[in-house]
BALORO-776871 format. One record per residue (C-alpha): residue number from 1; residue in one letter; x, y, z. Coordinates in nm, 4 decimals, always signed. Layout:
BEGIN
<pos=NUM | code=a | xx=X | yy=Y | zz=Z>
...
# end
This chain:
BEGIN
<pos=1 | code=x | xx=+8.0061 | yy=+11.3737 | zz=+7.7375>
<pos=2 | code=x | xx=+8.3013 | yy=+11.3831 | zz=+7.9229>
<pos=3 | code=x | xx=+8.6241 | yy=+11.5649 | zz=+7.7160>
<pos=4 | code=x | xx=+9.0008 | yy=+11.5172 | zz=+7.8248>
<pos=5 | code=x | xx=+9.2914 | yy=+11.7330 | zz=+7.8301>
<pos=6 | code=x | xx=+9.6451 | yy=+11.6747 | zz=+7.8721>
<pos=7 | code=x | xx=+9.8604 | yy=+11.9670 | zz=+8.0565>
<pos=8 | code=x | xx=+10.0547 | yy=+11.9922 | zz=+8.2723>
<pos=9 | code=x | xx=+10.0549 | yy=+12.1604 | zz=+8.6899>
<pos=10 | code=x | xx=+10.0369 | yy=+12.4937 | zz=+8.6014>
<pos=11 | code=x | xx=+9.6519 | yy=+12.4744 | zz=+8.4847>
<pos=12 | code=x | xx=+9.4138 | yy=+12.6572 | zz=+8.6824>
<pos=13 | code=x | xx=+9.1455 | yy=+12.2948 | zz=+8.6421>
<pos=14 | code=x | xx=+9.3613 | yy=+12.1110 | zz=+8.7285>
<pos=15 | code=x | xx=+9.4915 | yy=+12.3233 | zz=+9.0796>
<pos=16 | code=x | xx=+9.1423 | yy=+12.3495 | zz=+9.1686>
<pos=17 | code=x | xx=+9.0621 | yy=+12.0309 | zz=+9.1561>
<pos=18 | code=x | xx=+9.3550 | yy=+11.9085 | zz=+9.3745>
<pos=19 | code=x | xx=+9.2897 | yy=+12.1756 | zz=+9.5747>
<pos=20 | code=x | xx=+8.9266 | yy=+11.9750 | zz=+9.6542>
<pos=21 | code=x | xx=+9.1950 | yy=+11.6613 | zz=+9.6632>
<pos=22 | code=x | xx=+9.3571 | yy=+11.8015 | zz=+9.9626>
<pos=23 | code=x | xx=+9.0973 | yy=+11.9501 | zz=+10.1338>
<pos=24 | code=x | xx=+8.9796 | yy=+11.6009 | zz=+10.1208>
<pos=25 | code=x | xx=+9.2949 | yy=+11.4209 | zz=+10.2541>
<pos=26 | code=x | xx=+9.3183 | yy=+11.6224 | zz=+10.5307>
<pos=27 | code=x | xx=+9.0047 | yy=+11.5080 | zz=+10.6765>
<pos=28 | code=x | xx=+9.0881 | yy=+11.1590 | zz=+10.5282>
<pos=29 | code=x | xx=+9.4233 | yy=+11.1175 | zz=+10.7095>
<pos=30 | code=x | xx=+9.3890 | yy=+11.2786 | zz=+10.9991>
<pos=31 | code=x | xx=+9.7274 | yy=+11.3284 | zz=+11.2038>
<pos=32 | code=x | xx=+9.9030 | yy=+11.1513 | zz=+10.9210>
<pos=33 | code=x | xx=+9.8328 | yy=+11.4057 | zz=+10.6644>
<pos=34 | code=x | xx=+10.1605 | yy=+11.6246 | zz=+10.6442>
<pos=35 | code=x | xx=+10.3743 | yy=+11.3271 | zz=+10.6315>
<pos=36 | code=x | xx=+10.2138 | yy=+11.2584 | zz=+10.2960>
<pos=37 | code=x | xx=+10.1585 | yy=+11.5813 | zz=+10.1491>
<pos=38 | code=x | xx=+10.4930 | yy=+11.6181 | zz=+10.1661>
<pos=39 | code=x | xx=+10.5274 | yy=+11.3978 | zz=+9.8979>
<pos=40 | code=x | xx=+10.2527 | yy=+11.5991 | zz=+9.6405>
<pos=41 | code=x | xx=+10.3756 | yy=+11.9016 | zz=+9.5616>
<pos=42 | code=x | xx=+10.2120 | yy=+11.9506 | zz=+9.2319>
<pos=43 | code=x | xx=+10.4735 | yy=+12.2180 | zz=+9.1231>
<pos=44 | code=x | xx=+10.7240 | yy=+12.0352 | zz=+8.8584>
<pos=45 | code=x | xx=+10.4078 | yy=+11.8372 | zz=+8.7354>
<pos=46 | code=x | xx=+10.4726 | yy=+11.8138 | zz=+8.3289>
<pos=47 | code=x | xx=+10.1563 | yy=+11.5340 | zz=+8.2801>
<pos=48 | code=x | xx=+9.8523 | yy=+11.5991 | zz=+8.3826>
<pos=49 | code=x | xx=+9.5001 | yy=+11.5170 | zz=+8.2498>
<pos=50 | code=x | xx=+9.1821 | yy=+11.6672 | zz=+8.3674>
<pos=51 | code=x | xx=+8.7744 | yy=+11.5559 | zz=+8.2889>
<pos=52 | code=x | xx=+8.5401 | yy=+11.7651 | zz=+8.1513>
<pos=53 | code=x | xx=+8.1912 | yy=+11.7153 | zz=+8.1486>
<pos=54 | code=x | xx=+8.0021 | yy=+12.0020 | zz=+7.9880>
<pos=55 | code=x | xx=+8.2966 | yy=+12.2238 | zz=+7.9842>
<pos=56 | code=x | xx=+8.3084 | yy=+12.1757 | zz=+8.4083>
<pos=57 | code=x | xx=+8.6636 | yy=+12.0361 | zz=+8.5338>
<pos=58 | code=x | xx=+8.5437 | yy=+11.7339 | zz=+8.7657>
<pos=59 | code=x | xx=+8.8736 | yy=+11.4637 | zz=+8.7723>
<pos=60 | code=x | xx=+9.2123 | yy=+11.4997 | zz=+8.7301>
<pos=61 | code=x | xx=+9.5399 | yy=+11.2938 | zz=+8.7738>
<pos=62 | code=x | xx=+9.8757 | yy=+11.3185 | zz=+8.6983>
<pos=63 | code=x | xx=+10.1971 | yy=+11.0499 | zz=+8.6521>
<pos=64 | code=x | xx=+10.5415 | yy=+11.1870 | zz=+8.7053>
<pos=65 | code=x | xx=+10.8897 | yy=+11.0309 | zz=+8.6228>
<pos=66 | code=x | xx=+10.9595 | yy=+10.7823 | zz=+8.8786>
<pos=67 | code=x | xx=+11.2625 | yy=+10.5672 | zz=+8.7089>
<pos=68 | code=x | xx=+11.3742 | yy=+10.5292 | zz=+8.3614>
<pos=69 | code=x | xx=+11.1161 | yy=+10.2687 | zz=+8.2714>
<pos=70 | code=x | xx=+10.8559 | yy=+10.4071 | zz=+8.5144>
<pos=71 | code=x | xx=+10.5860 | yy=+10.6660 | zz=+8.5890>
<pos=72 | code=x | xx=+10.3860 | yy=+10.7789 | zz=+8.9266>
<pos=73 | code=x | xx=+10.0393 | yy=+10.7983 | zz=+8.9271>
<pos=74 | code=x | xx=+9.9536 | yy=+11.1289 | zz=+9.1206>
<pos=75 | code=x | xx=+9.6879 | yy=+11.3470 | zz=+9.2428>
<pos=76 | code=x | xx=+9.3742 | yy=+11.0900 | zz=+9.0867>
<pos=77 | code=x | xx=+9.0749 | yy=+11.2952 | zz=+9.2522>
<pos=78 | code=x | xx=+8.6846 | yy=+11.3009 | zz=+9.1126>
<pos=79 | code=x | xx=+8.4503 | yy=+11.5352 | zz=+9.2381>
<pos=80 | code=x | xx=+8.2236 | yy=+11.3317 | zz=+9.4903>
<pos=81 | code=x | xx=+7.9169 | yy=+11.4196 | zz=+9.2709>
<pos=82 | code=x | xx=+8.0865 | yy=+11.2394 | zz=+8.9568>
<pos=83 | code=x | xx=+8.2001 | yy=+10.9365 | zz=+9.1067>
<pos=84 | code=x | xx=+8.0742 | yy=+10.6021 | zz=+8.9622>
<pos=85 | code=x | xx=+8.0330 | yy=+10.6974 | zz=+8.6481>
<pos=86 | code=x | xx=+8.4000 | yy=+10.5854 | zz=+8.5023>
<pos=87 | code=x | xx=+8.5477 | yy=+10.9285 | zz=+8.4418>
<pos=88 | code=x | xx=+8.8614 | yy=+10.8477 | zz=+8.6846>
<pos=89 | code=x | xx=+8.8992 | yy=+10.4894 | zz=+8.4713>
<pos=90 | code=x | xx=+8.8815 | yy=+10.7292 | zz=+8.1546>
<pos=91 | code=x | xx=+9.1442 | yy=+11.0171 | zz=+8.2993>
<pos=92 | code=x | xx=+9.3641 | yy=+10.7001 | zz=+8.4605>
<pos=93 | code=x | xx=+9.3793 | yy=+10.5065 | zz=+8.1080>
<pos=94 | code=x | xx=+9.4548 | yy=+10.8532 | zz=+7.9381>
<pos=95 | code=x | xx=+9.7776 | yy=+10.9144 | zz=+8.1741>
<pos=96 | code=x | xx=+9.8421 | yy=+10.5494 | zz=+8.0947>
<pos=97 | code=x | xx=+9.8720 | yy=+10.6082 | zz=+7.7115>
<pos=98 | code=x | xx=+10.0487 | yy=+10.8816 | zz=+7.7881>
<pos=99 | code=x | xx=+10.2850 | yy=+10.6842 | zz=+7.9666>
<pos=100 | code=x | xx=+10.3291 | yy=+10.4372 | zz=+7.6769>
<pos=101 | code=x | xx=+10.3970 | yy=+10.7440 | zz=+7.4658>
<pos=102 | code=x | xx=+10.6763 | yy=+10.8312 | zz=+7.6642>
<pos=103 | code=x | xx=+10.8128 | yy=+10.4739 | zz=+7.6311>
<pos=104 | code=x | xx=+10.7336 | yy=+10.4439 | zz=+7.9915>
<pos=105 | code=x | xx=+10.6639 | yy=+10.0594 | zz=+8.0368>
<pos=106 | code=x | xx=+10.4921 | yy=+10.0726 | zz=+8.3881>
<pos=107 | code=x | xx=+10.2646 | yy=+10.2651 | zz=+8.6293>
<pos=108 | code=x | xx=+10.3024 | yy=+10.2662 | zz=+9.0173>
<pos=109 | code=x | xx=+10.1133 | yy=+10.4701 | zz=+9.2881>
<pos=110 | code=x | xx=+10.0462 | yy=+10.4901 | zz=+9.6703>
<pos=111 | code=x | xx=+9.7060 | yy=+10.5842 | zz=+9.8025>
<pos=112 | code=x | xx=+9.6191 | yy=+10.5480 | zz=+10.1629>
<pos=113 | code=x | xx=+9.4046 | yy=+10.2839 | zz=+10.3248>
<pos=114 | code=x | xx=+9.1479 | yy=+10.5646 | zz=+10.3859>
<pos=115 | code=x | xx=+9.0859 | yy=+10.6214 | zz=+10.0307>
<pos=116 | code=x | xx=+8.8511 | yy=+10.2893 | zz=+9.9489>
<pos=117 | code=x | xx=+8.7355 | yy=+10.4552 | zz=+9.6590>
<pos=118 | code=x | xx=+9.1140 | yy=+10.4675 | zz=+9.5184>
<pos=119 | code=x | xx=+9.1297 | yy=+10.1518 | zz=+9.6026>
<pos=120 | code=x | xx=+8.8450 | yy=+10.0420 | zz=+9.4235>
<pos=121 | code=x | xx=+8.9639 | yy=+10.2265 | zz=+9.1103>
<pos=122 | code=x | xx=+9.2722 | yy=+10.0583 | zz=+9.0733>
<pos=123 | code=x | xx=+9.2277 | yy=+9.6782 | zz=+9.1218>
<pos=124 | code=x | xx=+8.8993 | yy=+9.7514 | zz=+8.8616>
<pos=125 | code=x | xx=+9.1167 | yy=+9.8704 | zz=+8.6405>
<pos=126 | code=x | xx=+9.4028 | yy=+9.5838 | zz=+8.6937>
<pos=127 | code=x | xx=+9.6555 | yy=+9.7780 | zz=+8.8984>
<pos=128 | code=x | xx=+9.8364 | yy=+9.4542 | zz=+9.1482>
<pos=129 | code=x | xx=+9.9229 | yy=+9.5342 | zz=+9.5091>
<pos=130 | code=x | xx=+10.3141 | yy=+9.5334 | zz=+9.5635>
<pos=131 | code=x | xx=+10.5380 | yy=+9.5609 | zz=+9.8343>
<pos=132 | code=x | xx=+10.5253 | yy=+9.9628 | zz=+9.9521>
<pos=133 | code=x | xx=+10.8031 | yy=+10.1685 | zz=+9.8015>
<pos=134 | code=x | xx=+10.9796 | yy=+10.4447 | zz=+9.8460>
<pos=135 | code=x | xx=+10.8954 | yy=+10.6897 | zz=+10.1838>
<pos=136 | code=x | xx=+10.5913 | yy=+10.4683 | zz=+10.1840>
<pos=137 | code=x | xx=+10.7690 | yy=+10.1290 | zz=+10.2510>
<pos=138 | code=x | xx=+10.7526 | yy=+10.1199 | zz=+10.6392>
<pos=139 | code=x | xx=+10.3789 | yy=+10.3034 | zz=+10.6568>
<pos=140 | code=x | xx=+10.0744 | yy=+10.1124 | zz=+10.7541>
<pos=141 | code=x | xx=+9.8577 | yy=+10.3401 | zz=+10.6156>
<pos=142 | code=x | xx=+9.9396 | yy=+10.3029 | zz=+10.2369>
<pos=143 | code=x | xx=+9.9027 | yy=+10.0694 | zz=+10.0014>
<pos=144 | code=x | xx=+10.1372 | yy=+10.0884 | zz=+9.6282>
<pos=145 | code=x | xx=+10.0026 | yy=+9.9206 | zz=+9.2910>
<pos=146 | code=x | xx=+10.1705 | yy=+9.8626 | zz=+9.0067>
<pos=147 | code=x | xx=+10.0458 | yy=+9.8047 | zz=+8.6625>
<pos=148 | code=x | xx=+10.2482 | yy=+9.7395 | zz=+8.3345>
<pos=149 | code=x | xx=+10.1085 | yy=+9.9334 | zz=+8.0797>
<pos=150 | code=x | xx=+10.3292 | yy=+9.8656 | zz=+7.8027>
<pos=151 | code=x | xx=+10.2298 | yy=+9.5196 | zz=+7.7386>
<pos=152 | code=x | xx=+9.8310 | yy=+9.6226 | zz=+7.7650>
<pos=153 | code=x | xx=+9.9145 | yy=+9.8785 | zz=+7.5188>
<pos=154 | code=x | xx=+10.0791 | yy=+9.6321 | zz=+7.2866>
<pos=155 | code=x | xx=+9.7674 | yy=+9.3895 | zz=+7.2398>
# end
């Protein structure tokens, strides 16, 4: 069964499980990989959720204020031994709520080309390719989603 807790960047789950996430990356991306870690510092992180299954941290993600009507989907990592089994759909839809809690009426992210797994995750669970924000609009290797979670939340 698979149990899910809301915190925030200062839980010790939650670090060690991005701590996988970027031990990951770094093979992942290659050269590229300080241009974007520079972007996920995990230290003013108030929202964060992390999976348990069996009282063993295996997912995590985060959202962070990115405007006044939007939140940042950060640091979505499963262990590889968990994946496929929906617990990054469960933790994503719980930062999602939270979101909506927060009056927050849409969801954006980045996640690298590399990362077909992230990918995956977020068309299956209705996230639309847009235009690349941010630091990320001139870079070839990411791709940004969007998702507008207020009105799913509503129905």
């Amino acid at each position: 069964m698979v149990s899910l807790l809301r915190t925030n960047s200062e839980n010790i789950d939650f670090i060690a499980l991005v701590r996988y996430l970027d031990a990951d990356l770094v093979l992942r991306d290659g050269e590229d990989h300080a241009f974007f870690a520079q972007f996920n510092k995990i230290g003013q992180i108030k929202y964060a959720v992390v999976a348990y299954v069996d009282d063993l941290p295996v997912a995590c993600g985060a959202i962070k204020e990115f405007s006044s009507d939007t939140m940042e989907v950060k640091r979505m990592f499963t262990l590889p031994e968990y994946r496929g089994k929906g617990i990054a759909s469960q933790v994503l839809a719980e930062l999602e709520g939270w979101a909506c809690e927060l009056g927050v009426c849409k969801c954006v992210l980045e996640t690298g080309i590399k990362q077909p797994e992230g990918i995956a995750l977020y068309k299956k669970n209705d996230y639309l390719v847009i235009p690349n924000y941010g630091q990320y609009a001139d870079i070839e290797g990411s791709i940004c989603f969007q998702k507008n979670v207020k009105i799913l939340r509503d129905k």
